[in-house]
N, C-alpha and C positions, 0 to 999 in steps of 0.2 A: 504493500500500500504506500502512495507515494503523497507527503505530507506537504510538502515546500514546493508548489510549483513553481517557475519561471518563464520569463517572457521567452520569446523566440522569435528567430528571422530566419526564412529559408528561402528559396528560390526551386520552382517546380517547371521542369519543362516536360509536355508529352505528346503522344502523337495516338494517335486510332485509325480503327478500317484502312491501316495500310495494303492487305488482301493481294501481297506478295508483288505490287509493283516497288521493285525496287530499282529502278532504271525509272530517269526522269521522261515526261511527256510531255506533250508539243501540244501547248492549249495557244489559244486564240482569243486576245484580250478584245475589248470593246474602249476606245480613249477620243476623249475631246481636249484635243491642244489646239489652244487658241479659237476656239470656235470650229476646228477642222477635225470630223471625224476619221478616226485611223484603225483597222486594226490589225495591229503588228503579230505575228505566231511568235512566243516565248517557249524556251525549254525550262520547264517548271518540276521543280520537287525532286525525287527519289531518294533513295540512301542518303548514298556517297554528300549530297547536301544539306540532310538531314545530320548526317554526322559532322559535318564542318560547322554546323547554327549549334547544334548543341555541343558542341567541346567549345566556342566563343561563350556562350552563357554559361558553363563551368565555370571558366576563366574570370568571366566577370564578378559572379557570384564571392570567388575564393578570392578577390581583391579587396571586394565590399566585408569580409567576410559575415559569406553567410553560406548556410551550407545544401547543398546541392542534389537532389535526386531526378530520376531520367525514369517518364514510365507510360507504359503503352495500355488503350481502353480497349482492346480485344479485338480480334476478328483480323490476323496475321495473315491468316491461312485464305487459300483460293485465290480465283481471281485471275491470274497472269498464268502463261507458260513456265511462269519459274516455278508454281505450284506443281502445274502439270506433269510436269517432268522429274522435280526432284523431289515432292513428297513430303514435303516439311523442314528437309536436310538447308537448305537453303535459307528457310525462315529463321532456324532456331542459330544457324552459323553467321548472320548477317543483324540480328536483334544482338547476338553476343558482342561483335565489332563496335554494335552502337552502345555499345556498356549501359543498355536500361539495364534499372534498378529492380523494377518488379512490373507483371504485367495482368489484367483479370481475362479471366477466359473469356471469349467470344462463342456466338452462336456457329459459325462457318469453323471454329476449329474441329466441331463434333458433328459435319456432315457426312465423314464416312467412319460413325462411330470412336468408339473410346481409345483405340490402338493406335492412331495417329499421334493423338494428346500423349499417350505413356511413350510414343518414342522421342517425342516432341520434349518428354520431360528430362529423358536420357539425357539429350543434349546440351541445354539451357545452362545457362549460369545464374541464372537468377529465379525467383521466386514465384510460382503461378497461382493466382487469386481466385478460389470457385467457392465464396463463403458458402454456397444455397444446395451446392451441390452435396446430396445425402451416397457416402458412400457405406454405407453399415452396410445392407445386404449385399455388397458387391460379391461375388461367388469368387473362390480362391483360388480356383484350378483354369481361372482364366490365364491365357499366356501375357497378357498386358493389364496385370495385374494396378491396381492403382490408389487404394487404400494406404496410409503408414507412410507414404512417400514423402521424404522431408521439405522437399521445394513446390509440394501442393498441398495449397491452405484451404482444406473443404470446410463441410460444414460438420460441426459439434452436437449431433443428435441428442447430448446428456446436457448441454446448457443449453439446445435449440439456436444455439450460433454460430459466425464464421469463427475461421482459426485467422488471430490474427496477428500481422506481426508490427513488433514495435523496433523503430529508428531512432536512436539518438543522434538528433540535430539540434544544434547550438545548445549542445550541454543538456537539453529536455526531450523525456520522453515522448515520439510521436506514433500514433496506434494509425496502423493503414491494415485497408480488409475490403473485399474485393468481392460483387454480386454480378449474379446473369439472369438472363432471361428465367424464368421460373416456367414460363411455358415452351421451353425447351423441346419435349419432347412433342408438340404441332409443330415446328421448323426446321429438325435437326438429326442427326440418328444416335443420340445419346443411347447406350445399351441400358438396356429395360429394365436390370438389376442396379443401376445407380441412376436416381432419377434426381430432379430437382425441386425443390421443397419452395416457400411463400418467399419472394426477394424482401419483401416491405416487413413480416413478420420476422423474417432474419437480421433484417437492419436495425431494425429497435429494438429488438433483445441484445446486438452485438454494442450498439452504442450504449447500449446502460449498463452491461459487462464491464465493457472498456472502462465508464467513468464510474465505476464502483471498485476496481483496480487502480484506479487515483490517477487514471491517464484523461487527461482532458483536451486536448488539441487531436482531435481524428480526419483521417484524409480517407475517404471512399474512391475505392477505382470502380464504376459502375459501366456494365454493359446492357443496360437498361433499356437506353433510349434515349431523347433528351426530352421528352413530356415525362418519363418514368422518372426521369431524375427529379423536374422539377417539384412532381408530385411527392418523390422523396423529403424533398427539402420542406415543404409543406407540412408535411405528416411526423418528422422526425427530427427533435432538437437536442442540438450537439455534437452536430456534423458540420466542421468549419471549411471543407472543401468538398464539392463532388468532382471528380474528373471522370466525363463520359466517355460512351463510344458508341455506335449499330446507328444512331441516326443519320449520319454523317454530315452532322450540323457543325457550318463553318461560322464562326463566332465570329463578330465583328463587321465593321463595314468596309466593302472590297468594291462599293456601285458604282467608284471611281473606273473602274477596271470593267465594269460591264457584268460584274457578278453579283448573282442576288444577295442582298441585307437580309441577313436573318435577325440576329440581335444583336445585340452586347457584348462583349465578348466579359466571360465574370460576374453573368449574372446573379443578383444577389435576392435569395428569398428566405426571408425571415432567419438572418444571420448566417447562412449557407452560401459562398457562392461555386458558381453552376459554369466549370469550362468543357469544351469539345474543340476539338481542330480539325474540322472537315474529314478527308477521305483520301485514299490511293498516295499519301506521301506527299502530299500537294503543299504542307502547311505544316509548320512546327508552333506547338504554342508553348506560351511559357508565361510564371506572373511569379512576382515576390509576395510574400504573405510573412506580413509581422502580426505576433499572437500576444495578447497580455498574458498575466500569470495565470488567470484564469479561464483561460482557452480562447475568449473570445476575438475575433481577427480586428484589431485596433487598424491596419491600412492594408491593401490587398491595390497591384499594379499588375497590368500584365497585358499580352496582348497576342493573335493570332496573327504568323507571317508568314505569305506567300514566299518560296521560297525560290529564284528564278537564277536563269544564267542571262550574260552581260548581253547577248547579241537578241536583237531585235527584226524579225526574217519577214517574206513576204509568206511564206508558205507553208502548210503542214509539216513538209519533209524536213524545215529549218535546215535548208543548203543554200538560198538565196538571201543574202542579207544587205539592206538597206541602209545605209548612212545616209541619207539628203537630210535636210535641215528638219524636216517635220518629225521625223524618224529620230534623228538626236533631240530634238527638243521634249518626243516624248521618252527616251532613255531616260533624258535629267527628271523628270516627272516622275518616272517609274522609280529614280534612286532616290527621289525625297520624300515616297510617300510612305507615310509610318507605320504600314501594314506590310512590305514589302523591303524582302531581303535580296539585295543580287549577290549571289551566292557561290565561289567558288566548291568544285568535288572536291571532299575527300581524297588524298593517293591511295591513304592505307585501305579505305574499303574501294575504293575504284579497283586496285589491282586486282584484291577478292574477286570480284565480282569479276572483272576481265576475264583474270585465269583460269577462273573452276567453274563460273553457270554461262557467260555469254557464248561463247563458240556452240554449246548447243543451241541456244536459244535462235540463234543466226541462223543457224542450218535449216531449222524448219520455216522460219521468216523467208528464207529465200526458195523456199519450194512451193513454188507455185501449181496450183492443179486444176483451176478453171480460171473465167474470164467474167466478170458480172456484167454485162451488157447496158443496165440501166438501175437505177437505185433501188432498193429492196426493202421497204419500211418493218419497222418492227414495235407493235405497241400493244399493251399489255390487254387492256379491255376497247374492245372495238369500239370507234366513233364512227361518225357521219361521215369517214372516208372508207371506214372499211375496216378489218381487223387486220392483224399480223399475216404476211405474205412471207413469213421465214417460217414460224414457230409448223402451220401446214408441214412444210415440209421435213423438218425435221422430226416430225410425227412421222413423215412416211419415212426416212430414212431409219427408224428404228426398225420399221415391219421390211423391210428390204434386207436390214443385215440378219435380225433375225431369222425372215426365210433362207436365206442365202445359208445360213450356219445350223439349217435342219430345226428349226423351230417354226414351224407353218403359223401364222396371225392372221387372223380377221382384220385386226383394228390397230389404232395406236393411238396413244393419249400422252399430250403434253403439258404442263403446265406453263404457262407465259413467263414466269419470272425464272426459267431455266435458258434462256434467251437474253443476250445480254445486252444486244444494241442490234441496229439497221445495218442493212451490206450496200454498200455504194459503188459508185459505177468504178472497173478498175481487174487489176490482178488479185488474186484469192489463194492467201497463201495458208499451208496447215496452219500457221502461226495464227492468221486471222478464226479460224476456228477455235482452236485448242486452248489458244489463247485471249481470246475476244469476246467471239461469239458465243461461246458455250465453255466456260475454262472452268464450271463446277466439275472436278472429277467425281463421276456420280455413275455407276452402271447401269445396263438397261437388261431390266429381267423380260420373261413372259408368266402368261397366268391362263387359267380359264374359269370364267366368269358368266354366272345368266345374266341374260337380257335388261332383267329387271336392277340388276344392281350399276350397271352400267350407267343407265337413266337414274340413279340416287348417285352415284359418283359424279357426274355429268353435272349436277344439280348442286350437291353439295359445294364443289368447287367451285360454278360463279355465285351461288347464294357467299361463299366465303370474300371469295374477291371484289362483289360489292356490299358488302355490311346489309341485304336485305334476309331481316328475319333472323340473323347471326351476329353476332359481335367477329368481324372477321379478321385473319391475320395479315389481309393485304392483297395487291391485285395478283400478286405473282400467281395465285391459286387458278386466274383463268383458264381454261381447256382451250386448247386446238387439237384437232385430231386429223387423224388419216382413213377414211374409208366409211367416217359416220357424219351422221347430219341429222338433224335437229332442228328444232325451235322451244327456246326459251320463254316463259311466260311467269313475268317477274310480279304480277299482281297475283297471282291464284296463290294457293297455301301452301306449304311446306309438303315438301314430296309428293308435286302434283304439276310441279311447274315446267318440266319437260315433254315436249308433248312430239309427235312426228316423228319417231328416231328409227331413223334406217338404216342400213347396212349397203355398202355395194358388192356386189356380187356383179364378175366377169360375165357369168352367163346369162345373169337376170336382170343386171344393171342393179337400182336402188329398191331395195327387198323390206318389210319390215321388222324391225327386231322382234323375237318373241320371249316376251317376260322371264318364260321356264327353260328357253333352250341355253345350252353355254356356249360360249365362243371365244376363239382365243384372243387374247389381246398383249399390247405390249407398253411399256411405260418405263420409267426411270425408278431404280429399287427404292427413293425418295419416295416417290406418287405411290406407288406398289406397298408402300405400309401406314396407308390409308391419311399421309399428312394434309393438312391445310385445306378440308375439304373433301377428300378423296376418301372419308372412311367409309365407306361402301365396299373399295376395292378390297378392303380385308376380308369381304364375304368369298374370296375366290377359292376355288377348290384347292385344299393346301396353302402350300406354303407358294407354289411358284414357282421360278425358275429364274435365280437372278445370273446372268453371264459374267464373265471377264471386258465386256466391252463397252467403252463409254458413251456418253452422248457425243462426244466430240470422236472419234473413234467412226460410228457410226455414221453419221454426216459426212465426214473426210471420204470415207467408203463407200456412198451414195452418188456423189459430186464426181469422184473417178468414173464411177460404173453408167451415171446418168448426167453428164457436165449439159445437157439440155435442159436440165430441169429448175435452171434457176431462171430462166426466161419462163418457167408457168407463173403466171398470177395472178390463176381463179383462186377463188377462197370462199365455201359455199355458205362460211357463218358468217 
């Protein structure tokens, strides 16, 4: 019990949803200099400048002396080809370079289950935050075992809290402890023996632990949200900092640059304040936070910065670059604005990165396998123009590899948000897929399924993705499919709203479904265990049949076989 507290000064920098782009990107600013609209293409963010912003505010900090922690709000994993390919090896070798401090779990770390996360832990140097995460019944004879492990802080089934740990900075103790989604297991494929228990009833038991052990200054790494944080902050006092992540709310004001105002950056609710740094490494933030003796944060500074390189280009590819006067005069602009860092790499993680992940990374960038003839839109719930003209198809390309590898389908079912952006006019290289367009490493099973659970799967998943009659997880639950069609009927009642749902048959054309017959179908081993909508599909006979073969995999394999088929686009929803 700790009697005599003391004030404190520390300096906190973090970062979130970096989802493995660790190589900077080529964004496209929006500027008014002097009256004259411009927009320049910047090379923004990654690593290697990630690690140069934060060893400078090290630096700064131990000048000022105050002392200094480096930590990430979750969701490392996915995302890029650097996932794709190396599996985590990459995340946990390139997070160790940037010497964070400690990190909370995200929901993408546990999309192909628990064994990523335990190799994940192997590697790490530092501490992983899953207060909520209940590991009591985890079964022991698993091979990626995950209980008892020192550098993961779950949760305390016997005080109903996280494990948490404490820092001494400037001389006083400081309690940090780390929350997730609680609804976990609709987004994710957390194994079914360790699930996740209440964030919000974790929290307030953990913070009156904490200052019942005489610790009063608490830093929350939360992978919540940032309405879940705010809500936090609201509901629970004696939390002097949240540092978020999964929203990929960029704090502060960027509307100079052409990018949307979210908030504040430090939002402050009822003595809490509330940061996030946007997404993909784009953004390092960082705030000092001075604490009285009695935890309360007496001054808190800090800010979210865009993170960019010196040259200002005409072009996506950033190979043509611009000096004329307009173009310098918005350089000087870009270097005086106080959200915005021009940023030299890192060497020591540049070379990392050169010598051991980029020469793969390259090799499939440059293999080229089709040609896209005309833009390719991609969007999650259909509007007045139409729905998704990709997600279609990679619905058939799942029932294509699966025939192809002795798995006969009827059908195939997509969800929208496994779809990651539009294909534009241009060369189509695996990168673009593997890495782009679908870089969830996710497998694609088959199942057989009657009629009638098909139309409650169908249904569950847009009732999910528009919040009608369901408190839902999001759009991403939309269906596209291959070979079914439909009509939706979003007034009628629950399990009644699909109505017309047909089947194509080669020799019949479009057939009726019949409620009692089964038929085979194929889906992402995601959708196949009934997430976001989809729980119907767990009525399938058995268990299923999930493959070795990804959605990215499959597509790549479709595009070979059928490089015609990106010029289809009909789309009959």
């Amino acid at each position: 019990m700790i009697k005599n507290n003391k004030p404190a000064r520390i300096t906190l920098a973090h970062i979130n949803d970096t989802h493995s782009y660790f190589e900077p990107q080529s964004v496209q600013l929006q500027l008014n200099i002097d009256g004259q609209q411009i927009a320049p293409y910047v090379s923004n963010g990654g690593f290697a400048r990630i690690a140069t912003r934060a060893k400078q505010l090290k630096a700064n900090a131990v000048q000022q002396q105050r002392d200094f922690i480096f930590v990430h709000g979750g969701d490392c994993f996915q995302g890029t080809l650097y996932f794709s390919l190396f599996k985590g090896k990459a995340n946990s070798e390139l997070l160790n370079a940037l010497n964070i401090d400690v990190m909370t779990l995200g929901n993408h770390e546990l999309d192909m289950g628990n064994a990523p996360v335990a190799a994940f832990l192997d590697r790490i140097q530092f501490p992983l935050l899953a207060g909520n995460w209940d590991l009591t019944n985890e079964i022991k004879t698993k091979s990626h075992y995950l209980k008892g492990r020192s550098n993961l802080l779950s949760y305390q089934p016997e005080t109903k809290t996280a494990r948490w740990m404490t820092r001494i900075m400037d001389g006083e103790p400081i309690a940090i402890f780390g929350v997730s989604l609680d609804k976990m297991a609709d987004i994710a494929n957390v194994d079914a023996d360790t699930p996740f228990v209440n964030a919000f009833e974790t929290t307030l038991n953990t913070v009156h632990a904490i200052q019942t052990s005489g610790i009063n200054k608490i830093i929350l790494i939360s992978h919540l949200g940032f309405e879940g944080d705010c809500e936090l902050a609201k509901q629970v006092e004696g939390i002097s900092l949240i540092v978020g992540g999964h929203s990929h709310t960029l704090q502060g004001d960027f509307s100079a640059l052409g990018l949307k105002k979210e908030c504040e950056y430090g939002l402050q609710i009822k003595g809490t304040y509330i940061v996030q740094a946007g997404y993909h490494s784009q953004a390092l933030g960082h705030c000092e936070i001075d604490f009285a003796a009695d935890g309360t944060v007496t001054a808190f500074k800090g800010k979210n910065e865009l993170l960019i390189g010196r040259r200002l280009c005409l072009d996506a590819s950033l190979l043509t670059v611009s000096n004329d006067k307009i173009h310098t005069q918005a350089s000087d602009f870009l270097r005086q604005h106080e959200n915005v860092i021009v940023c030299k790499k890192d060497p020591q993680l540049q070379d990392l990165l050169e010598n051991k992940y980029i020469p793969r990374v390259r090799a499939l960038q440059n293999r080229v396998i089709a040609k896209v003839d005309e833009d390719l839109r991609h969007i999650r719930i259909p509007d007045l123009n139409g729905g998704s003209e990709i997600a279609p198809l990679v619905a058939e390309s799942f029932a294509h590899m699966m025939n192809k590898k002795g798995h006969p389908v009827d059908f195939a079912i997509h969800n929208a948000g496994g779809v990651r952006t539009s294909l534009y006019r241009g060369n189509l290289s695996v990168a673009d897929i593997a890495g782009k367009l679908l870089p969830f490493v996710v497998p694609i099973g088959v199942y057989r399924i009657k009629g009638k659970y098909i139309a409650q799967a169908l249904e569950g998943a847009i009732n999910n993705a528009t919040n009608n009659g369901v408190v839902g997880t999001g759009s991403g639950s939309y269906p596209y499919t291959y070979n079914l069609d439909f009509n939706y009927y979003p007034e009628r009642a629950l399990g009644k709203r699909i109505a017309e749902l047909t089947l194509y048959n080669a020799e019949k054309g479009w057939v009726n479904i019949d409620p009692e017959l089964f038929y085979a179908g194929s889906s992402s081993a995601y959708t196949m265990k009934g997430k976001e909508g989809y729980q119907a599909l767990t009525r399938m006979e058995g268990d299923g049949v999930v493959t070795e073969h990804s959605m990215a995999d499959c597509f790549i394999d479709f595009i070979q076989d059928r490089p015609d088929s990106l010029k289809v686009r009909s789309n009959k929803q």
